[in-house]
C-alpha positions as CSV (number, residue, x, y, z in Angstrom):
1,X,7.4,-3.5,8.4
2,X,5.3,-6.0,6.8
3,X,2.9,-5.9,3.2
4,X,0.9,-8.0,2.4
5,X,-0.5,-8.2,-1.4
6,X,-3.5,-9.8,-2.5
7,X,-4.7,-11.5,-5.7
8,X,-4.0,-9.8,-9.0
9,X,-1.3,-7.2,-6.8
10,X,0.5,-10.5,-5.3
11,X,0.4,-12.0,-8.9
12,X,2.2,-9.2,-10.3
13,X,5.0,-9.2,-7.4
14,X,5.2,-13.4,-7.5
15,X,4.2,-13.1,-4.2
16,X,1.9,-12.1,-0.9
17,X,4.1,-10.9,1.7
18,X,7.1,-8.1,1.6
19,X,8.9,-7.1,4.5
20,X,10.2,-3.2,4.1
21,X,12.9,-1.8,6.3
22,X,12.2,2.4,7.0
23,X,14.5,4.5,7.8
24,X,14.2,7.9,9.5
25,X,11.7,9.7,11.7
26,X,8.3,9.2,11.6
27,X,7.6,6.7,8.6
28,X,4.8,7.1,6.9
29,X,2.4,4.6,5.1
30,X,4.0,6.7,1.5
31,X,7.2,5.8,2.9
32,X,6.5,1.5,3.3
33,X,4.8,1.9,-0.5
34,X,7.7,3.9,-1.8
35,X,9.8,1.3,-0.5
36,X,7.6,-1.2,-1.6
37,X,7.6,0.1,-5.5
38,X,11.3,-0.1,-5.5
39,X,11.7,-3.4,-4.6
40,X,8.8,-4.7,-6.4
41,X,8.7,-2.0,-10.0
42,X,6.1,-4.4,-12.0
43,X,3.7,-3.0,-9.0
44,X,3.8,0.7,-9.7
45,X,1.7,0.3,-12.6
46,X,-0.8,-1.4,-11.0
47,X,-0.7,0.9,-7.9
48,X,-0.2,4.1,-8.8
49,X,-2.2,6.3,-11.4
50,X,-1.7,9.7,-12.6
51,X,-4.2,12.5,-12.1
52,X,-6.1,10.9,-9.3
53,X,-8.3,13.2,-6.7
54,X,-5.6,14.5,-4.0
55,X,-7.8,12.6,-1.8
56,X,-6.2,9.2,-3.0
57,X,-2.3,10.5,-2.7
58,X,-2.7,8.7,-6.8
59,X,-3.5,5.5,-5.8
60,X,-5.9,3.7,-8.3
61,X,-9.3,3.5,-7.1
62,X,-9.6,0.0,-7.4
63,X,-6.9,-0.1,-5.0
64,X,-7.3,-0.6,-1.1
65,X,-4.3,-0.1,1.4
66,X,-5.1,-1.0,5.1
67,X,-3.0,-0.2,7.9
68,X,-3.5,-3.0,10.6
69,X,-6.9,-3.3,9.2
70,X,-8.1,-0.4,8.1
71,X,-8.1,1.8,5.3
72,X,-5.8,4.9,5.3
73,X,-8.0,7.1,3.2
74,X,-11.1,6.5,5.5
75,X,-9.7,6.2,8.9
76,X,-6.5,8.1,8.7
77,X,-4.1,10.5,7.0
78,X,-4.1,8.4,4.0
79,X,-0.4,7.7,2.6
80,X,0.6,10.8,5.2
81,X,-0.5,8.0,8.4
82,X,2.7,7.6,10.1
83,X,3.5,4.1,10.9
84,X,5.1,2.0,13.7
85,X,7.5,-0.4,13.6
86,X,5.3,-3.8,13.8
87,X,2.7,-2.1,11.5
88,X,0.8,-5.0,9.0
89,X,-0.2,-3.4,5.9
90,X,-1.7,-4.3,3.3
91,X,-2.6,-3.7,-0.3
92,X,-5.8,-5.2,-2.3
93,X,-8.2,-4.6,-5.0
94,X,-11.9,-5.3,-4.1
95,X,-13.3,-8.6,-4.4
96,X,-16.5,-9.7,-4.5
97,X,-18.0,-13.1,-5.1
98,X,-21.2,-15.0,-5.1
């Protein structure tokens, strides 16, 4: 299973893609980001944040996290999503530009 991270995320974990191994029955997208926060600690800070709506499993707001493309919390179960072996997912904070 694949992560990619983007700008100030990919910064903090020195760099843009993380391969995750899963073990067990029917992964889940919590189960890819635990495994991501234990191999990459400096991230959990970033990711996670502590009383957020039950609708964002505690993920910062100004964090996005895809699953082949598209966001968990819109599209799916959120961090509940069960995931497949060649899954690409991805975590990012918004960008814009001008």
């Amino acid at each position: 299973m694949q992560w990619k991270l983007f700008a100030d995320i990919a910064e903090r974990a020195g760099t843009d893609a993380v391969a995750v191994r899963l073990d067990g029955d029917d992964p889940t997208v919590g189960d890819a980001l635990d495994a991501l926060l234990e191999t990459y600690p400096a991230l959990r800070e970033r990711v996670l944040v502590d009383g957020e709506p039950e609708s964002r499993d505690g993920i910062a707001p100004d964090v996005n996290v895809l699953l082949d493309g598209a966001d968990v919390f819109t599209t799916a179960d959120g961090l509940a999503t069960e995931v497949s072996e060649g899954a690409e997912l991805a975590l990012f904070p918004p960008v814009s530009g001008g």
